[in-house]
C-alpha positions as CSV (number, residue, x, y, z in Angstrom):
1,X,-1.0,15.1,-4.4
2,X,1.9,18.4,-4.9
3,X,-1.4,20.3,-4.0
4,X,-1.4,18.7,-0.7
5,X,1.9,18.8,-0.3
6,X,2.1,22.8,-0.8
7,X,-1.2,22.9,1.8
8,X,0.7,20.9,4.5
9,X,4.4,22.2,4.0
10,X,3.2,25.9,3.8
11,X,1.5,25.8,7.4
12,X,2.3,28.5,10.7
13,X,5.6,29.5,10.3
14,X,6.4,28.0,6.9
15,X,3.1,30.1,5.6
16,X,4.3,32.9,7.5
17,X,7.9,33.3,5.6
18,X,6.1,32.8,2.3
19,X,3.8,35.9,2.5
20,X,6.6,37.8,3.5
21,X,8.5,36.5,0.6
22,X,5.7,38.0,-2.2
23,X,5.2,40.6,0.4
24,X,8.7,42.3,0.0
25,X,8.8,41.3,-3.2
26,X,5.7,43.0,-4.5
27,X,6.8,46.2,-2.4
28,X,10.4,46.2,-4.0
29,X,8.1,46.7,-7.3
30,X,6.1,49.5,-6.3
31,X,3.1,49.9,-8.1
32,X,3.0,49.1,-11.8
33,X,2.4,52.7,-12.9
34,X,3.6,52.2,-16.7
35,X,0.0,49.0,-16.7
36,X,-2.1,51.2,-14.7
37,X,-1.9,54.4,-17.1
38,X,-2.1,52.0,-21.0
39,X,-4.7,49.4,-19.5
40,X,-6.4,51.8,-16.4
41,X,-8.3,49.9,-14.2
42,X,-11.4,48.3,-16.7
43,X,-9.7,46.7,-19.1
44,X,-9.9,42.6,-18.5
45,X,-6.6,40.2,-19.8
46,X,-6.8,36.9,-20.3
47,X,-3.1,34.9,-20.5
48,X,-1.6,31.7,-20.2
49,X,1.7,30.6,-18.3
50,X,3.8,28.6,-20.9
51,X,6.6,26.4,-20.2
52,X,9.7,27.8,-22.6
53,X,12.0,24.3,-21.8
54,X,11.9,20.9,-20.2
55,X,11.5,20.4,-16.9
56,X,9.6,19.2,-13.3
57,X,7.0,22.5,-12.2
58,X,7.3,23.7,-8.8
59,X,5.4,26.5,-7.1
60,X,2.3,26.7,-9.1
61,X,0.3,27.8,-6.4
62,X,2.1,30.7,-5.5
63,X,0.3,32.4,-8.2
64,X,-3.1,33.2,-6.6
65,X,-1.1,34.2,-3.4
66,X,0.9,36.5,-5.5
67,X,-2.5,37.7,-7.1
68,X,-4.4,38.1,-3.8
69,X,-1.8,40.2,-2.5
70,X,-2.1,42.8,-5.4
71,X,-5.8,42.6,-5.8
72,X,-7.8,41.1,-2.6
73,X,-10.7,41.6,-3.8
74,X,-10.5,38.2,-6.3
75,X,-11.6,39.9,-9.3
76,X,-9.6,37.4,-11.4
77,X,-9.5,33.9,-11.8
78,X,-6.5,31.1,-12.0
79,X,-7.3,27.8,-13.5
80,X,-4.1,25.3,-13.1
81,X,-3.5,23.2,-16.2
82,X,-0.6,21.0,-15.3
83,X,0.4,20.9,-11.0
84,X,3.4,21.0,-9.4
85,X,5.5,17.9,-9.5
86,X,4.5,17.5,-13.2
87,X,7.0,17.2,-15.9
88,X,6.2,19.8,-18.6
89,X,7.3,20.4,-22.3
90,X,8.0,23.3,-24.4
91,X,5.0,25.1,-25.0
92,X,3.2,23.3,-22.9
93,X,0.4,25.9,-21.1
94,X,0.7,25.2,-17.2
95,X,-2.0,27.9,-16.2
96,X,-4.6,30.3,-17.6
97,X,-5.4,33.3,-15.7
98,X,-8.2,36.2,-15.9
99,X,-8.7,39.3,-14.9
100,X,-8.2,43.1,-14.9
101,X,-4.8,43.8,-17.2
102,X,-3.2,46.1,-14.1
103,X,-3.5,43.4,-11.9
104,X,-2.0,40.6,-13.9
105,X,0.8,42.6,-15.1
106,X,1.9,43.6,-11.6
107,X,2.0,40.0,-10.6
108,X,3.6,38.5,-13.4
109,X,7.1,38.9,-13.3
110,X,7.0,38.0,-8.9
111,X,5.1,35.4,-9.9
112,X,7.3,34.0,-12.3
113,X,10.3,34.6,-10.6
114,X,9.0,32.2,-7.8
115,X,7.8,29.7,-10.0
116,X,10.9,29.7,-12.7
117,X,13.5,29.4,-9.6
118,X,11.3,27.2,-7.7
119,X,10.7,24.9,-11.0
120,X,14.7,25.2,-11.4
121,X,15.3,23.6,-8.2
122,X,13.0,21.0,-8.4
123,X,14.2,19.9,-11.6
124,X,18.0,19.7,-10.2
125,X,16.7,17.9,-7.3
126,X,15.1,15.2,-9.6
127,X,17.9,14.6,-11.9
128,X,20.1,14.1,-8.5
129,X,17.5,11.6,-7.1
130,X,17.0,9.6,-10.4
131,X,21.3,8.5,-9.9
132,X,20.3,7.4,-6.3
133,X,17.6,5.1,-8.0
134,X,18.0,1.6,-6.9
135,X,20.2,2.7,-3.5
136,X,19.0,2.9,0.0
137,X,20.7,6.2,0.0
138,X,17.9,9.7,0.3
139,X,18.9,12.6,-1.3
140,X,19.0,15.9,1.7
141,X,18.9,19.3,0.6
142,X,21.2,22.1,3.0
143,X,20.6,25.4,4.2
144,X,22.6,27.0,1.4
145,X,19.4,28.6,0.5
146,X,18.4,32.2,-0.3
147,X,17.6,34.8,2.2
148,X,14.1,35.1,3.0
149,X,13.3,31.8,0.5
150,X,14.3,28.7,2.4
151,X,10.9,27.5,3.2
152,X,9.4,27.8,-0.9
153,X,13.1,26.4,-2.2
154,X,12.6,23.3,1.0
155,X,9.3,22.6,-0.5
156,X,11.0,22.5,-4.1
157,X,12.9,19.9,-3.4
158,X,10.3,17.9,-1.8
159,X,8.5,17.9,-5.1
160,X,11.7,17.0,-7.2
161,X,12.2,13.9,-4.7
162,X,14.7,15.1,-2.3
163,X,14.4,15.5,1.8
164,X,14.8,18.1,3.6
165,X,17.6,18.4,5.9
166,X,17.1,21.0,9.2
167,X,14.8,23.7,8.9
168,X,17.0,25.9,11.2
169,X,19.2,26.0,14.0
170,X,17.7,24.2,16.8
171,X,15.8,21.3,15.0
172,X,19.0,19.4,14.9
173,X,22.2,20.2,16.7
174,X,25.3,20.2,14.0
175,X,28.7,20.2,15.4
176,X,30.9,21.5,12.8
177,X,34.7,22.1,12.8
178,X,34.8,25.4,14.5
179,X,32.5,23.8,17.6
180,X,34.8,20.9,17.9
181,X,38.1,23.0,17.6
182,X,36.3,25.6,20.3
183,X,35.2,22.8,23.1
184,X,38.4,21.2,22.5
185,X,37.0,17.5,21.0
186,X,33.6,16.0,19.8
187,X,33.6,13.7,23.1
188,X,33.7,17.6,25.0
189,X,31.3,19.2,22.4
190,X,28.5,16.8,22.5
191,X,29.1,16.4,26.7
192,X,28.7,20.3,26.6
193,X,25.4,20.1,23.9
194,X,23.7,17.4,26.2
195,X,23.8,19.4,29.4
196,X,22.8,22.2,27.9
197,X,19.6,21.1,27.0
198,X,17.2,18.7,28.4
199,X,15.9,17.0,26.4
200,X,18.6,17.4,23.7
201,X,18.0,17.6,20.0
202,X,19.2,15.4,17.9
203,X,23.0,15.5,17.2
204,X,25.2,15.6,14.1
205,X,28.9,15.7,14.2
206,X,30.6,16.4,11.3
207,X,33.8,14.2,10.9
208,X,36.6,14.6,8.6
209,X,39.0,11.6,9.6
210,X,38.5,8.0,10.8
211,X,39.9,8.9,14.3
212,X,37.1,11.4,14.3
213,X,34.1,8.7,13.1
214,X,35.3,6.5,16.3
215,X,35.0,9.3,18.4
216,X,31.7,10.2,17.6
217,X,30.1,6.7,17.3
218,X,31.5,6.1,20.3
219,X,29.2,9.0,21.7
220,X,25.9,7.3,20.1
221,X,25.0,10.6,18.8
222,X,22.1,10.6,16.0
223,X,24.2,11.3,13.0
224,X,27.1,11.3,11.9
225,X,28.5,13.3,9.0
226,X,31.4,12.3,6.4
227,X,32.7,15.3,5.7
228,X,34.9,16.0,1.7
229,X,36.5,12.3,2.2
230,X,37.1,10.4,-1.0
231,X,35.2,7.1,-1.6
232,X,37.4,5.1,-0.6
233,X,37.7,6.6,2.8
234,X,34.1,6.9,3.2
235,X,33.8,3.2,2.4
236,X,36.0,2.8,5.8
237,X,34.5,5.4,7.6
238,X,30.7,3.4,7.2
239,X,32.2,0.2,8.2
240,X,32.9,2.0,11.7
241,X,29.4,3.3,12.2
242,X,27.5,0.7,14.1
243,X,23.7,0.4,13.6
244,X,21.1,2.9,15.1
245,X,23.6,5.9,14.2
246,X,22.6,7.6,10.9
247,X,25.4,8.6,8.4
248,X,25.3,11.3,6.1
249,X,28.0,11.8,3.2
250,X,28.5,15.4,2.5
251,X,30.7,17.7,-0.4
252,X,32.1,17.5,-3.2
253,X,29.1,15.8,-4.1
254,X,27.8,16.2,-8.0
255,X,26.2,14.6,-10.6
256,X,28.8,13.1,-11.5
257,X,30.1,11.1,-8.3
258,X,26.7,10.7,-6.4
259,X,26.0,7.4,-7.9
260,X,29.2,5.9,-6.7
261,X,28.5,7.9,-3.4
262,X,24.9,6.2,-3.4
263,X,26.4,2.4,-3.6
264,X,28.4,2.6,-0.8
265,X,24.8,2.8,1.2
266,X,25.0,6.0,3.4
267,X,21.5,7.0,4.8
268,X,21.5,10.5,3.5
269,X,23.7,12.1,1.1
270,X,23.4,15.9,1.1
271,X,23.8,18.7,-2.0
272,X,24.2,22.4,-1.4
273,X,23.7,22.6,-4.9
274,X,20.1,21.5,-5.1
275,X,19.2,25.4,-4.0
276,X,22.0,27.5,-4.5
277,X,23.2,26.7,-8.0
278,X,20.1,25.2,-9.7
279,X,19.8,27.4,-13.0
280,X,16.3,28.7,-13.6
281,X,12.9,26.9,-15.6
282,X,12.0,28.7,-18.5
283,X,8.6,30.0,-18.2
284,X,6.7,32.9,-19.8
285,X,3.5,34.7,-19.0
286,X,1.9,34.9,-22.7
287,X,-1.3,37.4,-23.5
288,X,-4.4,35.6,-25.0
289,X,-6.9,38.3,-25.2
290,X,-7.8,42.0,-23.6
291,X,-11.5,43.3,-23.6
């Protein structure tokens, strides 16, 4: 199933960033000169990818796109033992891999780096969703996301249970603070986003009073944002959004407060956190044998 999931999220663009990703990656390495003059070019490794710490496995199959890149010729082999989406345990072998020492070597650490980080944020993402257990409310991640890694970190919190908020800029229109303050008002802001484009993405205005919830449900825009209010003026601030407008509840959100957050019953509730803060998965890349 998380195999599918990486074949249909990584498609066109998405695919595109991701090659670039191990592509920059692998050239901010250089080649592996210290591997290439101990092993030379004969010598084949066999190793294991080890799980060093509890936790849900993300990005798995990164790893034979980080090997292809180095060596395209295939000489090596990856054979999965756990897939992403999986809990794993310490010790616990995820992957076995083959092939000549140089190549392995050069794509260990990239490939680890992707997978630990990626494995992080899913396992954030997952202990964020289990408190929303039992609540109508989905967990969104933001675009608080690493340069160059927004698609693989996206995907990451797919497989720890969360949504995915907009990909970029024009999938959904947000009006934030300094578009609102610009235009003059959200009823002037949205008037301006909706003959500017025909048709109009959807529309999210971020509101951080009651006054401005009226305004904008008032405007039947597509979402509507609560913006750093306290519970119990979001409480107030969803009793004012009528049906068919989707609301969104948004910082100062942690662990901690989510489950209150989740009770009221907003649609989405969304976590900068999930991918900017989520503290790395343990994993190590352990020789077997070399012949």
């Amino acid at each position: 199933m998380s195999h599918n999931l990486f074949d249909t999220f990584f498609r066109g663009q998405a695919r595109e960033f991701l090659v670039a990703a191990i592509r920059s990656a692998l050239a901010e390495d250089g080649p592996d000169l210290t591997s290439v003059a101990v092993f030379g070019q004969d010598v084949v490794m066999r190793a294991s990818i080890v799980a060093k710490e509890p936790g849900i496995l993300a990005g798995l199959p990164i790893v034979p796109l980080v090997l292809a890149d180095v060596e395209p010729q295939g000489n090596w082999i990856v054979e999965n033992a756990a897939s992403d989406g999986q809990s794993v345990e310490p010790g616990q072998t995820v992957a076995r891999l083959c092939g000549p020492a140089a190549v392995l070597l050069r794509a260990e650490r990239i490939a680890l780096n992707f997978i630990c980080h990626l494995s992080g944020i899913a396992t954030a993402t997952a202990s964020y969703a289990q408190r929303l257990s039992g609540t109508r409310t989905r967990l969104l991640d933001t675009r608080k996301t690493l340069p160059g890694l927004r698609y693989p970190e996206k995907y990451a919190v797919r497989i720890g249970g969360g949504l995915n908020h907009r990909m970029n800029l024009f999938e959904m229109l947000m009006l934030k603070d300094n578009h609102i303050d610009r235009a003059g008002s959200i009823t002037e802001a949205v008037k301006i986003l909706r003959a500017a484009y025909k048709p109009c993405p959807p529309i999210e205005v971020e509101c951080r009073t009651l006054d401005e919830v009226r305004e904008a449900a008032s405007l039947r825009v597509e979402r509507i944002m609560l913006d750093n209010m306290d519970l119990a003026t979001m409480e107030k601030a969803l009793a004012l959004v009528p049906s068919g407008i989707e609301t969104e509840v948004s910082g100062g959100v942690n662990l901690e407060t989510i489950s209150a957050i989740g009770k009221l019953g907003p649609d989405f509730v969304s976590v900068g956190a999930l991918t900017h803060s989520a503290k790395a998965l343990d994993l190590s890349m352990r020789v077997l044998a070399i012949s």
